[in-house]
C-alpha positions as CSV (number, residue, x, y, z in Angstrom):
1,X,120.2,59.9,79.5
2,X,116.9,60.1,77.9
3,X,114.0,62.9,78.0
4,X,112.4,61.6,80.7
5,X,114.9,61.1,82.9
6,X,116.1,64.9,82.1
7,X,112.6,66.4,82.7
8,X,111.9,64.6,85.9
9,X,115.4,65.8,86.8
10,X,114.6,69.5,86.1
11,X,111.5,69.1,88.0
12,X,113.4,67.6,91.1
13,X,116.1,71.1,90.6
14,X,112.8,73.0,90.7
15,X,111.2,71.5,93.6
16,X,114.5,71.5,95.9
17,X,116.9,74.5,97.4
18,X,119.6,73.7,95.1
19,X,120.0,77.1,92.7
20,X,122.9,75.5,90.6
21,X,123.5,72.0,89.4
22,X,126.4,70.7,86.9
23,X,126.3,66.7,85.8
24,X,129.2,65.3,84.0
25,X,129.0,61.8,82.6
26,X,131.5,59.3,81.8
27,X,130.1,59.4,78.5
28,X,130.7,63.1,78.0
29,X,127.4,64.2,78.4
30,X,127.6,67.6,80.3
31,X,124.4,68.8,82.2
32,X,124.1,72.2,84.0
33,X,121.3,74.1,85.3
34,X,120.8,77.4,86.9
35,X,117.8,78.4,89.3
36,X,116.7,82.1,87.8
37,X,116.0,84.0,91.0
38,X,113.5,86.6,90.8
39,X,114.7,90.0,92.3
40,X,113.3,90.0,96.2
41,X,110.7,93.8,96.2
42,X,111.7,95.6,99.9
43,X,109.0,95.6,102.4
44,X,106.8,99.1,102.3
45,X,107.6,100.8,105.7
46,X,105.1,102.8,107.2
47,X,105.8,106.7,106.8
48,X,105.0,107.2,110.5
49,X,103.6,105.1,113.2
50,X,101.6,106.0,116.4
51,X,101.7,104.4,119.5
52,X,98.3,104.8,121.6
53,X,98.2,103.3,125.3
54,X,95.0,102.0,126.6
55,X,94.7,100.9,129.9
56,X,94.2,96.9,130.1
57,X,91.6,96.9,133.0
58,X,89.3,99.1,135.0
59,X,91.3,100.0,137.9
60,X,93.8,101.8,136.1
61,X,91.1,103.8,133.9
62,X,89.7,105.0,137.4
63,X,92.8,105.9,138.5
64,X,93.3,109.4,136.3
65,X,91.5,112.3,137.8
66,X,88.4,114.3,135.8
67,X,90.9,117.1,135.4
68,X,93.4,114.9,133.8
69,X,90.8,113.7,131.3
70,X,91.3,115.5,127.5
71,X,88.8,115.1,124.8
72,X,89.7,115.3,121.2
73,X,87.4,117.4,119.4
74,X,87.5,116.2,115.4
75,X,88.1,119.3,113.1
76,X,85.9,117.8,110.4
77,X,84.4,113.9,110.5
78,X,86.9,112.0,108.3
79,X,83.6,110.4,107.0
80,X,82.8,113.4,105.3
81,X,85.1,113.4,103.0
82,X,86.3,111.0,99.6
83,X,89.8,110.3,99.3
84,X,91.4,110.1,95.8
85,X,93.9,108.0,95.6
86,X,97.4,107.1,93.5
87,X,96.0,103.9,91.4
88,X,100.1,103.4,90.6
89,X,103.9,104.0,92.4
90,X,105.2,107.5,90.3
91,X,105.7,110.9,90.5
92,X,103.4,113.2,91.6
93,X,102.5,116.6,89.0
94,X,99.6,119.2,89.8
95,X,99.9,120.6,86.4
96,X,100.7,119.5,82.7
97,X,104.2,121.9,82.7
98,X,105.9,123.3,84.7
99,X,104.3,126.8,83.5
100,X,101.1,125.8,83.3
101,X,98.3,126.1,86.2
102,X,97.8,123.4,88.8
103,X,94.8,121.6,87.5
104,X,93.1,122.2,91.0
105,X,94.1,123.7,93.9
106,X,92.0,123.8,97.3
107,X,88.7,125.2,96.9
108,X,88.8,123.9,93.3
109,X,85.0,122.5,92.5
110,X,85.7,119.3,90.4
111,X,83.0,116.9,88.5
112,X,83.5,113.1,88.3
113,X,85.6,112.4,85.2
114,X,87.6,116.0,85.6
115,X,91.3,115.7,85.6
116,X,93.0,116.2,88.8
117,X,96.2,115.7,88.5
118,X,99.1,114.1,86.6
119,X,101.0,110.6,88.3
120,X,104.5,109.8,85.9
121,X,105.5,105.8,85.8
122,X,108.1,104.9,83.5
123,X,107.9,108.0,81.4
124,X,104.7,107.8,81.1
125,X,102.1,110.5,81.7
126,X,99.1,109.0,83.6
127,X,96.1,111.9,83.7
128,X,94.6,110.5,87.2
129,X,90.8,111.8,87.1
130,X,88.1,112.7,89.7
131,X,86.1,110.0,90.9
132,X,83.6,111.9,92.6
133,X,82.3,115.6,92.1
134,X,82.8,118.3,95.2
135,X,84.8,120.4,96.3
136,X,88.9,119.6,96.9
137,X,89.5,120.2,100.7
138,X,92.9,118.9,100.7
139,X,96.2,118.2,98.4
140,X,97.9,115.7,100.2
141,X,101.0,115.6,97.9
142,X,103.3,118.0,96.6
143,X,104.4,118.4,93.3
144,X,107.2,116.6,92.4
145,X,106.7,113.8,95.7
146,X,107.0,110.2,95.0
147,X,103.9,108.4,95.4
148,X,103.2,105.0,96.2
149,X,100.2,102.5,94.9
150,X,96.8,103.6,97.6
151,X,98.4,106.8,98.9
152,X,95.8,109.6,99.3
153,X,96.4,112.2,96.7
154,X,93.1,114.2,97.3
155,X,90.1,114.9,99.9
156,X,86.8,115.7,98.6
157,X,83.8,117.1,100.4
């Protein structure tokens, strides 16, 4: 068997759903090859999920009574505010030790570039700073919480 035969034959392996191949030849020549699979990530599940029912046509919208009605005032407008969030998957730390003080808490006024917090991947230490300058409104995380990549950390007004 030569080297072109060979390579077109690994290419065939890697173009099929064969993961494991073993050629022997009258000649003695002994062939084997292995597909390396590449571990399969889970699927991220939503933390929690809400259902909201709308009514598909106009009848049944006419159908509930004034009374029945509710309005949902908005605390504050969601636009208001900047959300900081986790740029990796880690561990969540408010503070450089576990003595130390939380680098900001609510009411905390913070300037773009200001450290915020502290996000651990691998053993390392990742100081995640402010993006924006304002005031903190919210911590959305606890110390110590697991934090996935996108996940709101902070809101700043």
């Amino acid at each position: 068997m030569n080297y072109e035969e060979i390579k077109r034959l690994i290419d065939d392996m890697g173009d099929s759903k064969i993961d494991e191949l073993s050629i022997e030849f009258p000649d003695g020549i002994k062939i084997k090859m292995k597909k390396d699979k590449a571990p399969v990530m889970p699927m991220q599940v939503p933390e929690t999920v809400q259902y909201i029912t709308v009514p598909t046509n106009n009848e049944k919208a006419e159908t509930l009574k004034p009374q029945e009605k509710t309005t949902v005032e908005p605390k504050d407008s969601e636009e208001d505010y900047k959300i900081v969030k986790s740029p990796m998957v880690g561990t969540f730390y408010s503070k450089s030790s576990p003595n130390a003080t939380p680098y900001v808490q609510v009411g905390s006024r913070v300037k773009k570039g200001d450290i915020l917090c502290i996000v651990e991947a691998m053993k390392l230490m990742n100081e995640i700073e402010s993006e924006f300058d304002g005031e903190i409104v919210e911590v959305c995380v606890n110390d110590g919480d697991m934090v996935d990549f996108g996940r709101p950390l902070f809101k700043i007004k």
